[in-house]
mmJSON file of the N, C-alpha and C atoms, coordinates in Angstrom:
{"data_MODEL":{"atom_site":{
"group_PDB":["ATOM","ATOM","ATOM","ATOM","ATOM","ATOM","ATOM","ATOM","ATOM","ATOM","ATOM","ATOM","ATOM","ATOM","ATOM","ATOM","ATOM","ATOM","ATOM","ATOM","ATOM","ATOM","ATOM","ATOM","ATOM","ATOM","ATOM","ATOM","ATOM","ATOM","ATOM","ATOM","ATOM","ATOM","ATOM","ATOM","ATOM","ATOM","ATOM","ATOM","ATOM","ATOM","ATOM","ATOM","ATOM","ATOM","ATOM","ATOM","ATOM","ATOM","ATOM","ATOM","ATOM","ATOM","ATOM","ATOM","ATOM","ATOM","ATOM","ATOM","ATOM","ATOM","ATOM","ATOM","ATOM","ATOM","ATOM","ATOM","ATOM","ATOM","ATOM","ATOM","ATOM","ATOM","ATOM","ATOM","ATOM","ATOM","ATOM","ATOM","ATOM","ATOM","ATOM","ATOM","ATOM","ATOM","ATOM","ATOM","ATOM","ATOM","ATOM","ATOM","ATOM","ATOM","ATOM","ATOM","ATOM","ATOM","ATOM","ATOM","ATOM","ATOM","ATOM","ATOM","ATOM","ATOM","ATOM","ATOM","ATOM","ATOM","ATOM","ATOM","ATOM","ATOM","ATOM","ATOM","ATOM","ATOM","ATOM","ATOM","ATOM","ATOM","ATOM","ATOM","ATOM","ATOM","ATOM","ATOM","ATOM","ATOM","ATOM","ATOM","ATOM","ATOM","ATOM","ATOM","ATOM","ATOM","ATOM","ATOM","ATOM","ATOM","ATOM","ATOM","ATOM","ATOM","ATOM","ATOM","ATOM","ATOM","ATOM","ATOM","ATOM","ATOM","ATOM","ATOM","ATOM","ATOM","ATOM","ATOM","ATOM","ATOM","ATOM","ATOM","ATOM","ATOM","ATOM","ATOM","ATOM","ATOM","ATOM","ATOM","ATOM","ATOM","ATOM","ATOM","ATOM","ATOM","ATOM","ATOM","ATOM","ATOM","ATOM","ATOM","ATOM","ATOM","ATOM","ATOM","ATOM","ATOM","ATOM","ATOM","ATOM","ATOM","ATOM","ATOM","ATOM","ATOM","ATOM","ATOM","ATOM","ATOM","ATOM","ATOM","ATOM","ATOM","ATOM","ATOM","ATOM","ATOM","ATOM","ATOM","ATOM","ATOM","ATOM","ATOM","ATOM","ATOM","ATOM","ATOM","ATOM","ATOM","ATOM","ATOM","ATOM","ATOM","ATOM","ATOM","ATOM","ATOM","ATOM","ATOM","ATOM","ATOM","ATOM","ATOM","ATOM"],
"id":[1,2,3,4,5,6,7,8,9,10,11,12,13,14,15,16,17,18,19,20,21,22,23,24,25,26,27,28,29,30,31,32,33,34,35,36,37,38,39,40,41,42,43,44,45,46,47,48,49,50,51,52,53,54,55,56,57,58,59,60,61,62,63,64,65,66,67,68,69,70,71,72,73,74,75,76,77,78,79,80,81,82,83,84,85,86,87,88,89,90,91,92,93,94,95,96,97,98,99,100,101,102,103,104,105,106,107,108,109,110,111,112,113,114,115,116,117,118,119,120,121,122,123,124,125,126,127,128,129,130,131,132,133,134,135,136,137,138,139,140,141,142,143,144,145,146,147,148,149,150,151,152,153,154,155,156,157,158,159,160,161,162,163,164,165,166,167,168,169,170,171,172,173,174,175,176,177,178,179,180,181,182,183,184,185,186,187,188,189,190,191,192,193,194,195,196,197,198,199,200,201,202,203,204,205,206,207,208,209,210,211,212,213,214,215,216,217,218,219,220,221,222,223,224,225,226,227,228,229,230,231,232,233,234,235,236,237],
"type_symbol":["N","C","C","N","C","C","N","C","C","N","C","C","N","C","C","N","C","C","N","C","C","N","C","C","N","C","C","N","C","C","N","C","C","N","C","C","N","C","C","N","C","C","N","C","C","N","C","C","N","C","C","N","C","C","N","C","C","N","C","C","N","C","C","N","C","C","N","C","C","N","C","C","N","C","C","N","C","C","N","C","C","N","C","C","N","C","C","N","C","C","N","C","C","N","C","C","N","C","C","N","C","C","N","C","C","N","C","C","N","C","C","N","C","C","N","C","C","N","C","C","N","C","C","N","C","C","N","C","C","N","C","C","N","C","C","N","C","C","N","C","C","N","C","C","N","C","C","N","C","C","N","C","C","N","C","C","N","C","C","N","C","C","N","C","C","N","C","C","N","C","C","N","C","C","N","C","C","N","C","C","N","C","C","N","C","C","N","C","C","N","C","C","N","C","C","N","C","C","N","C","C","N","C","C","N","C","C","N","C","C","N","C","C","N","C","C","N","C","C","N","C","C","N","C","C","N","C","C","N","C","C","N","C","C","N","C","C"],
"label_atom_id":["N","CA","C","N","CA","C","N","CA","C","N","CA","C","N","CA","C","N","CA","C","N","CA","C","N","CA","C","N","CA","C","N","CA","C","N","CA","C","N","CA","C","N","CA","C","N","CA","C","N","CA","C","N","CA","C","N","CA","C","N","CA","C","N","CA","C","N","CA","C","N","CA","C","N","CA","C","N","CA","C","N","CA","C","N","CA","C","N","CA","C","N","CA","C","N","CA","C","N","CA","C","N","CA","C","N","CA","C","N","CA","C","N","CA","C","N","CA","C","N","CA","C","N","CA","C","N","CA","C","N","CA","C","N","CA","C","N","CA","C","N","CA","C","N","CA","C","N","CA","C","N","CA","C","N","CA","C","N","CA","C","N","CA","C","N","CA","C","N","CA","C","N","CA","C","N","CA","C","N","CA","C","N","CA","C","N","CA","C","N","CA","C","N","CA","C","N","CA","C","N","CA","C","N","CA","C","N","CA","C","N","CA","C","N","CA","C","N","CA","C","N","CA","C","N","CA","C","N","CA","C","N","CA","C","N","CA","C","N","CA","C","N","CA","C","N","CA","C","N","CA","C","N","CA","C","N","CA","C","N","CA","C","N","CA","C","N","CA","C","N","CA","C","N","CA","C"],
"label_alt_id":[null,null,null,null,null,null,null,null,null,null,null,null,null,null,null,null,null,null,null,null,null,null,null,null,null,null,null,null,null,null,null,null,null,null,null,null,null,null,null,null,null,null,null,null,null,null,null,null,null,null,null,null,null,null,null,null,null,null,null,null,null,null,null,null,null,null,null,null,null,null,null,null,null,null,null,null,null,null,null,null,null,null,null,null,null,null,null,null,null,null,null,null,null,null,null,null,null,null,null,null,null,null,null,null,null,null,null,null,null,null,null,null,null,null,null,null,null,null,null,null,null,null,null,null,null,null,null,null,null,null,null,null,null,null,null,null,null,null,null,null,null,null,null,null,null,null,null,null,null,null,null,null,null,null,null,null,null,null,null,null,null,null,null,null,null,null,null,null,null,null,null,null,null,null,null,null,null,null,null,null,null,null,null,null,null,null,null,null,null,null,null,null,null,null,null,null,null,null,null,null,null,null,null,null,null,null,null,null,null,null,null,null,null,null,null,null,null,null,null,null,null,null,null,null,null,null,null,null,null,null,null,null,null,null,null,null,null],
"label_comp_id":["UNK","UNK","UNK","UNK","UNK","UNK","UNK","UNK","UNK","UNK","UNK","UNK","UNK","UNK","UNK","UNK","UNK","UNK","UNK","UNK","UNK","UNK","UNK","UNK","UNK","UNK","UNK","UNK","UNK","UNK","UNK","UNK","UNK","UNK","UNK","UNK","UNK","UNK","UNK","UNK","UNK","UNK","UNK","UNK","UNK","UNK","UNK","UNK","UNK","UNK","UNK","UNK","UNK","UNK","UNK","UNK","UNK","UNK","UNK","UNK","UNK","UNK","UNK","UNK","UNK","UNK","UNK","UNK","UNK","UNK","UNK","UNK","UNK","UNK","UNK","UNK","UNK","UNK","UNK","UNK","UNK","UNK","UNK","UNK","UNK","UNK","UNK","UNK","UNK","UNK","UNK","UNK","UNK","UNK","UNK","UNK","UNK","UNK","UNK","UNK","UNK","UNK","UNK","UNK","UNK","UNK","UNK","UNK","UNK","UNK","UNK","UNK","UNK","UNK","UNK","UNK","UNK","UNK","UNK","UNK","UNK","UNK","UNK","UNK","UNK","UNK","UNK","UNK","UNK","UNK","UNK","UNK","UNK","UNK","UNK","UNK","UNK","UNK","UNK","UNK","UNK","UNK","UNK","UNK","UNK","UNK","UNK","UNK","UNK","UNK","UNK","UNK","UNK","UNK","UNK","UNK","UNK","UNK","UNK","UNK","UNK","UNK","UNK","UNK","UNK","UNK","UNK","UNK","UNK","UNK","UNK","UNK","UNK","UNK","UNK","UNK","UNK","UNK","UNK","UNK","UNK","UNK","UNK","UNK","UNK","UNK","UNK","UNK","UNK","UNK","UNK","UNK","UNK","UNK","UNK","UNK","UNK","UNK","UNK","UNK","UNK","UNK","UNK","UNK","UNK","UNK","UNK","UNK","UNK","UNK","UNK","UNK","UNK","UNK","UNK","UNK","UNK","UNK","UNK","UNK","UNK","UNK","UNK","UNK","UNK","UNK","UNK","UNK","UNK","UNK","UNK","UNK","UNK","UNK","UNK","UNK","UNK"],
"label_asym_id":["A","A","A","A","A","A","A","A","A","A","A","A","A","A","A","A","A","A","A","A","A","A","A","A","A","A","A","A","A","A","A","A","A","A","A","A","A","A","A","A","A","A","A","A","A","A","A","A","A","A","A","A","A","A","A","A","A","A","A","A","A","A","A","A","A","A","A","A","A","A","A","A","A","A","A","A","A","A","A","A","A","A","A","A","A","A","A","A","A","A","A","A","A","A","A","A","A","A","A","A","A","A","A","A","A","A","A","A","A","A","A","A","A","A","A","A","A","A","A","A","A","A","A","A","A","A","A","A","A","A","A","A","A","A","A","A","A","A","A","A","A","A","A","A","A","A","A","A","A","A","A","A","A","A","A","A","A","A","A","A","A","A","A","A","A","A","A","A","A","A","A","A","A","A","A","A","A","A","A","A","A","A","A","A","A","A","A","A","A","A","A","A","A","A","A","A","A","A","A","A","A","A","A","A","A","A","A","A","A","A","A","A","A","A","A","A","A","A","A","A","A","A","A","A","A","A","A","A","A","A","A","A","A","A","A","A","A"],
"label_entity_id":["1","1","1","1","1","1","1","1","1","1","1","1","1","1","1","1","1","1","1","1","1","1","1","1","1","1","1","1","1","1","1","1","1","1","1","1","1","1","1","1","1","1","1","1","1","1","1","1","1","1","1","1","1","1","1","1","1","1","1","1","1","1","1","1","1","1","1","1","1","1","1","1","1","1","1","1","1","1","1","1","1","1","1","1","1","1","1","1","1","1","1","1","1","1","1","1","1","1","1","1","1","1","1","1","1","1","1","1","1","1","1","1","1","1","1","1","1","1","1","1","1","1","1","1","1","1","1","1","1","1","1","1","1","1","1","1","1","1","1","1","1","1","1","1","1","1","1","1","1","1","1","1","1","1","1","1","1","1","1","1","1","1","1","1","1","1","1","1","1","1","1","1","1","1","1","1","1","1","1","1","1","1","1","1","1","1","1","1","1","1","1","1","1","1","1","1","1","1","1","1","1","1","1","1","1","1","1","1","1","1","1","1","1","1","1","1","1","1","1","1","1","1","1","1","1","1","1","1","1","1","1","1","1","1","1","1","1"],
"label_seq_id":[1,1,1,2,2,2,3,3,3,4,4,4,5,5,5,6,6,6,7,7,7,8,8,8,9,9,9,10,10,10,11,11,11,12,12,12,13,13,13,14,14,14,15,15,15,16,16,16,17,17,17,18,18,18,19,19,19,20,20,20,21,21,21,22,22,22,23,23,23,24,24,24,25,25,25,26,26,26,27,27,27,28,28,28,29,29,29,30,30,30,31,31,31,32,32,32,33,33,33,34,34,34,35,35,35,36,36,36,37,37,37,38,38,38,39,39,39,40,40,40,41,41,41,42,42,42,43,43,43,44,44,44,45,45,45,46,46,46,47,47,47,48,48,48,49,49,49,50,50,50,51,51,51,52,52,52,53,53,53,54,54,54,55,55,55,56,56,56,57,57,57,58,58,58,59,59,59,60,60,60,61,61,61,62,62,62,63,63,63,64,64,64,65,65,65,66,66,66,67,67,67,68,68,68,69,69,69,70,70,70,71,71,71,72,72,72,73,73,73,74,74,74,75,75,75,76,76,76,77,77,77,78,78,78,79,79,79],
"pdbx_PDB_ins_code":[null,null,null,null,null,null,null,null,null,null,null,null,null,null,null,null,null,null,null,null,null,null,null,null,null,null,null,null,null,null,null,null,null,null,null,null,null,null,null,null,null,null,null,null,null,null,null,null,null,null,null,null,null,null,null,null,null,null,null,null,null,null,null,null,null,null,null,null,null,null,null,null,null,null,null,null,null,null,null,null,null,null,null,null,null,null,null,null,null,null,null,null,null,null,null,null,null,null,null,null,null,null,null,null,null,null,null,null,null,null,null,null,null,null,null,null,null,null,null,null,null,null,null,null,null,null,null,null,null,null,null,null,null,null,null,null,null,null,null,null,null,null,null,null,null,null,null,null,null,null,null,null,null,null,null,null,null,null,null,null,null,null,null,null,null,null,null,null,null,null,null,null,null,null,null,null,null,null,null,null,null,null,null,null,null,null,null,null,null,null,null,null,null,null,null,null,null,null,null,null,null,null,null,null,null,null,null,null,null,null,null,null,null,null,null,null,null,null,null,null,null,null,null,null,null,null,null,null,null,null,null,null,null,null,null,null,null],
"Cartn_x":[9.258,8.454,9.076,9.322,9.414,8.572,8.676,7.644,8.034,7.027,8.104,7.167,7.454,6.698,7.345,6.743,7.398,6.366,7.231,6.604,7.452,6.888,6.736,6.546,7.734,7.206,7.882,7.039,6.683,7.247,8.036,8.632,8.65,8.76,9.03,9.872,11.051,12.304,13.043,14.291,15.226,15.696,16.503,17.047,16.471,14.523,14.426,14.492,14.354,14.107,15.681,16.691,17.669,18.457,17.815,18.227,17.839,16.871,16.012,16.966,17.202,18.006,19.514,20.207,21.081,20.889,19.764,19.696,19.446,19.172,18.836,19.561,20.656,21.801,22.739,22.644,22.996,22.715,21.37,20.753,20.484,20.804,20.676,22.144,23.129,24.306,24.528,23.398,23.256,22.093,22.313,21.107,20.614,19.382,18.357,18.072,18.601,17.907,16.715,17.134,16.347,15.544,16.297,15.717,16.393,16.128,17.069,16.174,16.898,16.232,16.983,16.228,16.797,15.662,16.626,16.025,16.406,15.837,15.741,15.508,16.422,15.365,15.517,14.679,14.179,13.488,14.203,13.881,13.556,11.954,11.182,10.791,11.138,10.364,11.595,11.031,12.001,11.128,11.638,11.14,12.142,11.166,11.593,11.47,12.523,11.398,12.274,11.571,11.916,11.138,12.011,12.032,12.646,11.812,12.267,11.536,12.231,12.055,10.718,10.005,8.982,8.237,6.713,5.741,6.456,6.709,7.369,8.351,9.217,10.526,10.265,9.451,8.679,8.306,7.665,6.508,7.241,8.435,9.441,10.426,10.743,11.422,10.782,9.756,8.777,8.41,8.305,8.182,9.099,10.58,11.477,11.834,11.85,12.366,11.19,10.204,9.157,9.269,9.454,9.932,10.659,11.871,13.067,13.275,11.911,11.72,11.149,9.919,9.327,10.029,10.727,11.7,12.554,13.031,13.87,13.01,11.929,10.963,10.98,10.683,10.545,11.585,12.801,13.73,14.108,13.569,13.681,12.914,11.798,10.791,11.298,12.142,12.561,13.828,14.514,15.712,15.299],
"Cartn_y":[22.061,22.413,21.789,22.863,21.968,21.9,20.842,20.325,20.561,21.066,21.37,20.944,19.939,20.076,20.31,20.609,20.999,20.681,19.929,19.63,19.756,20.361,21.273,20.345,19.987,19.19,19.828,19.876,20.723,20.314,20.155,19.155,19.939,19.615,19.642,20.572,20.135,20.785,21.137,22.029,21.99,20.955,20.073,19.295,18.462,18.036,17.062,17.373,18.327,19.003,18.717,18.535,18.349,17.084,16.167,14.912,14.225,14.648,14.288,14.828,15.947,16.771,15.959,15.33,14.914,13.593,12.893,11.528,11.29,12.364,12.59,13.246,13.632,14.395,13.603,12.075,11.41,11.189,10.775,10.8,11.533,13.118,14.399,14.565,14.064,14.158,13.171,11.803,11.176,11.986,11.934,13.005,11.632,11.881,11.192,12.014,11.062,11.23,12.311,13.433,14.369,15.125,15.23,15.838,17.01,17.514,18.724,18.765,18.408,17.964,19.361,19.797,20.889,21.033,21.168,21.016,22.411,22.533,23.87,23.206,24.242,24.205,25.245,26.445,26.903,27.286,26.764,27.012,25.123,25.081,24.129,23.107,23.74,23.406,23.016,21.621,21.046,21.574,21.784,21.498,21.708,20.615,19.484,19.957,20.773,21.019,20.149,19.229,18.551,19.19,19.647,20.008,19.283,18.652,17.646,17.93,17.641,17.514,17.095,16.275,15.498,14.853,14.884,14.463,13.456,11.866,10.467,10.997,11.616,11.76,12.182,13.504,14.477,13.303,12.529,11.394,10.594,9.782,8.847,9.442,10.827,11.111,11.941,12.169,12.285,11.077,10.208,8.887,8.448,8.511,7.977,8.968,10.078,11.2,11.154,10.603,10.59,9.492,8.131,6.759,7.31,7.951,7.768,8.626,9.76,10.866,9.66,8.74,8.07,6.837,6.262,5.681,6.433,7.728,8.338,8.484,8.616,9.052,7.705,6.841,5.544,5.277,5.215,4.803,6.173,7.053,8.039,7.815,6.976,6.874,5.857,4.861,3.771,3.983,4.976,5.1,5.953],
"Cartn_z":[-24.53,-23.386,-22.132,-20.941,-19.605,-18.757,-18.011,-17.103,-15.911,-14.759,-13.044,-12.357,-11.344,-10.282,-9.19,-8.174,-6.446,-5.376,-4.777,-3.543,-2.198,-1.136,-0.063,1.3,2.277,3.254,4.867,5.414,6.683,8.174,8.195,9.822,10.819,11.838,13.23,13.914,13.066,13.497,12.069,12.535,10.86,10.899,12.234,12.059,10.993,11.319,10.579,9.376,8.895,6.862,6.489,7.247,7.19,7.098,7.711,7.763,6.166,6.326,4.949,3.749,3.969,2.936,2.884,3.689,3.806,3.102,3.065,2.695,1.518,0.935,-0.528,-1.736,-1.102,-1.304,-2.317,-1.825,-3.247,-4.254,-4.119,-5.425,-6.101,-5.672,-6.665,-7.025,-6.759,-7.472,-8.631,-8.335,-9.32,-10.128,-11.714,-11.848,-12.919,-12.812,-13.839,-14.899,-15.948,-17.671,-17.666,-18.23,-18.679,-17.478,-16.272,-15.161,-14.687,-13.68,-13.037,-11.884,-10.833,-8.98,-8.26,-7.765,-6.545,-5.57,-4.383,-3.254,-2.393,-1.381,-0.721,0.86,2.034,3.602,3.537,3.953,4.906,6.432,7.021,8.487,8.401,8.625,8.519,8.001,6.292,5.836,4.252,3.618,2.799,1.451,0.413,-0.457,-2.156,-2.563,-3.86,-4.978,-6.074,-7.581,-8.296,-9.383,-10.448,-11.561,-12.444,-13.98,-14.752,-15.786,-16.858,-18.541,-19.456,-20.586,-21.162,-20.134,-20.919,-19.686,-19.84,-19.062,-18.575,-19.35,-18.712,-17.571,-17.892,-17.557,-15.703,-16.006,-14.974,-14.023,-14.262,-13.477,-12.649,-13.451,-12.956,-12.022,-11.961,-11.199,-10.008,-10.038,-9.198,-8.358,-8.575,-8.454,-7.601,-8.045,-7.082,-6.084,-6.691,-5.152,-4.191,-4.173,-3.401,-2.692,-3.641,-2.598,-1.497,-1.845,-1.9,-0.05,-0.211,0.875,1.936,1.383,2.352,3.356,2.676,2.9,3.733,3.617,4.721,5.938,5.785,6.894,7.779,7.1,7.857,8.431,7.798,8.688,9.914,9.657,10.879,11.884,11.611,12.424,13.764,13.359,13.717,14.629,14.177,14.491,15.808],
"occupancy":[1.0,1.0,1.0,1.0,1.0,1.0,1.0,1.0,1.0,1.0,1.0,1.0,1.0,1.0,1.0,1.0,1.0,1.0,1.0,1.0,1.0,1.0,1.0,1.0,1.0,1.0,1.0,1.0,1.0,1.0,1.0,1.0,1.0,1.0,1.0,1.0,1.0,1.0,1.0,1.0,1.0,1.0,1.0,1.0,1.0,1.0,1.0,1.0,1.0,1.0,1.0,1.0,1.0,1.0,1.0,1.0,1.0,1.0,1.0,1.0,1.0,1.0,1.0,1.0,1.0,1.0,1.0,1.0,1.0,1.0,1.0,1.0,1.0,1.0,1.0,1.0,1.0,1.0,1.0,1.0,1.0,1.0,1.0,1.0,1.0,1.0,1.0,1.0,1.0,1.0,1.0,1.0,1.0,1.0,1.0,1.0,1.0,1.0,1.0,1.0,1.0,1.0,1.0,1.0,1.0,1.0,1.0,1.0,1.0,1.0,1.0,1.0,1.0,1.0,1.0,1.0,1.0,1.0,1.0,1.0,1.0,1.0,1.0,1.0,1.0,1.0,1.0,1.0,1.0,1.0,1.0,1.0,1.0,1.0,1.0,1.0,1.0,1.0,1.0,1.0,1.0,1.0,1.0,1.0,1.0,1.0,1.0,1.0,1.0,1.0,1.0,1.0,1.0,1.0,1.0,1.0,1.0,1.0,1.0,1.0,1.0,1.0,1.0,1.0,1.0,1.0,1.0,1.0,1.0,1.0,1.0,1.0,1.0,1.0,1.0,1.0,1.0,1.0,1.0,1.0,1.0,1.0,1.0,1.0,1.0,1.0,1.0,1.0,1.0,1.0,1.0,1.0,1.0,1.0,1.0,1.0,1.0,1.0,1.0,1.0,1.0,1.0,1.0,1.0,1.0,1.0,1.0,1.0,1.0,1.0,1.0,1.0,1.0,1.0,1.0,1.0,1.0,1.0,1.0,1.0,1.0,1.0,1.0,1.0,1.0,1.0,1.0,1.0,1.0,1.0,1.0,1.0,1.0,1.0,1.0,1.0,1.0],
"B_iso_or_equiv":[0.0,0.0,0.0,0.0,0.0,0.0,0.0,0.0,0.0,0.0,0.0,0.0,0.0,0.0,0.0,0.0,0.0,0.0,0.0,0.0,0.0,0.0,0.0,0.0,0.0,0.0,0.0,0.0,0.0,0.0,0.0,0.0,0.0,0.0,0.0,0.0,0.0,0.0,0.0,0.0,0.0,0.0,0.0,0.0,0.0,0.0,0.0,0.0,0.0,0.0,0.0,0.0,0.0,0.0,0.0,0.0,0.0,0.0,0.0,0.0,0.0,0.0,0.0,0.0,0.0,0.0,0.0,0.0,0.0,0.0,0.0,0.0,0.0,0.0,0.0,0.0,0.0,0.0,0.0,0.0,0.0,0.0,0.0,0.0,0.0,0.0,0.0,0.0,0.0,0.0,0.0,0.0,0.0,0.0,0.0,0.0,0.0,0.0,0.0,0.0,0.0,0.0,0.0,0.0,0.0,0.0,0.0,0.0,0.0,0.0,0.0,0.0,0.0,0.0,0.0,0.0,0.0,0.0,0.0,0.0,0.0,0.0,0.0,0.0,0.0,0.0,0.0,0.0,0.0,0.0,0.0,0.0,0.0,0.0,0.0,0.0,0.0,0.0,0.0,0.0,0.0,0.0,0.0,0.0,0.0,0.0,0.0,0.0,0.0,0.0,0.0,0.0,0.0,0.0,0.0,0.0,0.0,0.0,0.0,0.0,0.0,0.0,0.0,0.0,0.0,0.0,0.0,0.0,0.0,0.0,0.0,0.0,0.0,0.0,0.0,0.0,0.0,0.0,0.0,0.0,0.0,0.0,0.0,0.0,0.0,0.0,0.0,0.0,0.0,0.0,0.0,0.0,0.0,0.0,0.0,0.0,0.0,0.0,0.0,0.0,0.0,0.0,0.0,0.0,0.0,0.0,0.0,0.0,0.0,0.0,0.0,0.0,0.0,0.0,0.0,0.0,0.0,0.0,0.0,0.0,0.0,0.0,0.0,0.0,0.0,0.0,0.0,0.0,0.0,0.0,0.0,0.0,0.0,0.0,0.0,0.0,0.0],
"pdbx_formal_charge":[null,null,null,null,null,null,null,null,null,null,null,null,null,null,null,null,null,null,null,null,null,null,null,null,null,null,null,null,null,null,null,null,null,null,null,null,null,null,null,null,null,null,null,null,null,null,null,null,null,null,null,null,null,null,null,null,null,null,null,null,null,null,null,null,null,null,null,null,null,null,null,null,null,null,null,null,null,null,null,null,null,null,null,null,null,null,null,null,null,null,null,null,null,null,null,null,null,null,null,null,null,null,null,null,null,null,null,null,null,null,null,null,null,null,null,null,null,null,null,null,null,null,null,null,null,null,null,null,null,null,null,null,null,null,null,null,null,null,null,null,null,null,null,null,null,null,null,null,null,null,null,null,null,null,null,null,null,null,null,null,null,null,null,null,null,null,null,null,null,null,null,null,null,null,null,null,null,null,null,null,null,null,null,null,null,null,null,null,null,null,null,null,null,null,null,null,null,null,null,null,null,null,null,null,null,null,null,null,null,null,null,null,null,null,null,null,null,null,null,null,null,null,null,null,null,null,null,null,null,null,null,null,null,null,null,null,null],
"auth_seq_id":[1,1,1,2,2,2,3,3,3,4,4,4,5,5,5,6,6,6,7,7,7,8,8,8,9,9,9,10,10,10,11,11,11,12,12,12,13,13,13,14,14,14,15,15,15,16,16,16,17,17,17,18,18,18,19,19,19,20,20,20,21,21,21,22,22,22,23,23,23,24,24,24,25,25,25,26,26,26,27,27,27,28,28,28,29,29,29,30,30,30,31,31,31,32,32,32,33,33,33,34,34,34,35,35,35,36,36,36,37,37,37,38,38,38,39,39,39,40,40,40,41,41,41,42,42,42,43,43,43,44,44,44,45,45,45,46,46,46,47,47,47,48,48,48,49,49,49,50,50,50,51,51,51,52,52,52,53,53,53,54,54,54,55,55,55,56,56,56,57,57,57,58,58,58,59,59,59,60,60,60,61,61,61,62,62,62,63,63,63,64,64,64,65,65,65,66,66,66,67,67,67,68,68,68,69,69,69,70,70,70,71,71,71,72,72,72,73,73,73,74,74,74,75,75,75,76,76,76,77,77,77,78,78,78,79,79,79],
"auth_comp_id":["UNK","UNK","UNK","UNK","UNK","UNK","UNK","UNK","UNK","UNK","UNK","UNK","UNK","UNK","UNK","UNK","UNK","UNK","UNK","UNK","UNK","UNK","UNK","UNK","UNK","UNK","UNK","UNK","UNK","UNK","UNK","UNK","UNK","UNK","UNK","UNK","UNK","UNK","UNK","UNK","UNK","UNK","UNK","UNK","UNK","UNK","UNK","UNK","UNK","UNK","UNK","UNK","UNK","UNK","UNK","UNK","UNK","UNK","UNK","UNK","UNK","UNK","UNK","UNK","UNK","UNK","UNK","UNK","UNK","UNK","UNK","UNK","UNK","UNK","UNK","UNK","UNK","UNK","UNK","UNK","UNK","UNK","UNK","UNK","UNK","UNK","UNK","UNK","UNK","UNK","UNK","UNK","UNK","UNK","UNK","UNK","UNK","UNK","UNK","UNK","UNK","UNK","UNK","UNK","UNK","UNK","UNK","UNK","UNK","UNK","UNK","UNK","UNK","UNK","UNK","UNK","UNK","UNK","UNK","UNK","UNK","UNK","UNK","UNK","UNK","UNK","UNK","UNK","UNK","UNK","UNK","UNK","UNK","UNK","UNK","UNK","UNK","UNK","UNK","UNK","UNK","UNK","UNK","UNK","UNK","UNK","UNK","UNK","UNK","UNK","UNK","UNK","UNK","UNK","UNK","UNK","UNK","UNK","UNK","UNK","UNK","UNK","UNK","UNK","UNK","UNK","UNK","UNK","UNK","UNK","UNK","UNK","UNK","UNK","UNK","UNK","UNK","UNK","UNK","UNK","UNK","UNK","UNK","UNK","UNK","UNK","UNK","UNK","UNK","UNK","UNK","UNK","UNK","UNK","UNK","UNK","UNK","UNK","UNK","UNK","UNK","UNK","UNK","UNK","UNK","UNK","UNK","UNK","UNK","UNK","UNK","UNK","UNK","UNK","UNK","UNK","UNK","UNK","UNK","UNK","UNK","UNK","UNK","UNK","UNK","UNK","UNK","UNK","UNK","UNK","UNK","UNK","UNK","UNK","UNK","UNK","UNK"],
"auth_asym_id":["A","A","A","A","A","A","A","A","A","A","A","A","A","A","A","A","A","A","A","A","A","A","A","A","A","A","A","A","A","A","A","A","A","A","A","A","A","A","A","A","A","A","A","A","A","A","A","A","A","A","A","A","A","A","A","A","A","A","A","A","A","A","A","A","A","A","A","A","A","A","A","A","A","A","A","A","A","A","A","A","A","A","A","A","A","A","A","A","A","A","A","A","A","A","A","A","A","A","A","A","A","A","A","A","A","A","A","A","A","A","A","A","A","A","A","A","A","A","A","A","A","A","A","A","A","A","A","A","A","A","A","A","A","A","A","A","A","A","A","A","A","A","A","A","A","A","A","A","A","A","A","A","A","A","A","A","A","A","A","A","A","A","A","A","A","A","A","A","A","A","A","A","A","A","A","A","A","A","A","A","A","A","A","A","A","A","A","A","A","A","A","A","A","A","A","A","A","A","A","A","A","A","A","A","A","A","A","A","A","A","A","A","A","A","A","A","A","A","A","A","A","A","A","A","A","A","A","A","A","A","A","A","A","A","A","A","A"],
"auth_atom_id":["N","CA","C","N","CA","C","N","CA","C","N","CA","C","N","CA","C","N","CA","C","N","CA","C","N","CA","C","N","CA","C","N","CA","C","N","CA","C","N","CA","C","N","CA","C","N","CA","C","N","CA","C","N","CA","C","N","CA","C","N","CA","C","N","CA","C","N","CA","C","N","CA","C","N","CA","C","N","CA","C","N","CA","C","N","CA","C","N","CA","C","N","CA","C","N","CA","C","N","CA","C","N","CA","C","N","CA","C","N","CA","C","N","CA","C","N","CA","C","N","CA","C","N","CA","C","N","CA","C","N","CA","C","N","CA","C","N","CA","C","N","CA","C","N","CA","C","N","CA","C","N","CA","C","N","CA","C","N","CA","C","N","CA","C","N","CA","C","N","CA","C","N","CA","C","N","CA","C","N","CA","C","N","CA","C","N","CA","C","N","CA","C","N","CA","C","N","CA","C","N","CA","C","N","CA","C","N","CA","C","N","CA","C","N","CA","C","N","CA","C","N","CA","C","N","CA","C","N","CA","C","N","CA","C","N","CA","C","N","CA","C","N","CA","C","N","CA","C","N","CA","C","N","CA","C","N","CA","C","N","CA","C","N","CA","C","N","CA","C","N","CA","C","N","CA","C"],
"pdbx_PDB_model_num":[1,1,1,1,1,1,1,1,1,1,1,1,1,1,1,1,1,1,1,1,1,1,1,1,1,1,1,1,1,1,1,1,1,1,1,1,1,1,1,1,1,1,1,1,1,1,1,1,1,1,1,1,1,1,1,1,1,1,1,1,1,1,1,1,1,1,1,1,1,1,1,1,1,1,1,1,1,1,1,1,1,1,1,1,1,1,1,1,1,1,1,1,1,1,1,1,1,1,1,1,1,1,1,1,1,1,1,1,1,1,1,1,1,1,1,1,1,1,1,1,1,1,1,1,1,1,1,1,1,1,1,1,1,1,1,1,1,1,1,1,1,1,1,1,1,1,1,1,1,1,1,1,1,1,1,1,1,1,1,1,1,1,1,1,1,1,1,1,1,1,1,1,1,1,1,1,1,1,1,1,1,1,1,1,1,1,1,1,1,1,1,1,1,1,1,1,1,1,1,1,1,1,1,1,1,1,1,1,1,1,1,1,1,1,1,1,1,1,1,1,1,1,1,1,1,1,1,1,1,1,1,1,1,1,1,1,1]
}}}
């Protein structure tokens, strides 16, 4: 059985769905144990699907690509 979730985030500009997309760009070349991360922009708008093997798997990497977005945000905020 696979598991997918997606999540959908809405900015301002492309630039910003982009910056974001850029900052995250590593860690989807690093791939996590039993996952598969793809990301998408569209105009506006970013969005995240993780498909994994197994509920745990699903959660944890949900988990960090989400830190991982907030953390970009913050330091955008700052910058």
């Amino acid at each position: 059985m696979t598991f997918k979730a997606m999540f959908k985030f809405f900015f301002l500009s492309t630039s910003d769905a982009t910056v974001i997309a850029q900052s995250l760009s590593p860690e989807i070349q690093h791939k996590i144990p039993k996952s598969t991360v793809i990301f998408t922009i569209d105009k506006k708008t970013f969005t995240l699907t993780i498909q994994s093997e197994d509920l745990s798997s699903l959660r944890a990497a949900c988990n960090s690509y989400l830190r991982w977005i907030q953390t970009a945000l913050s330091v955008k905020q700052l910058v």
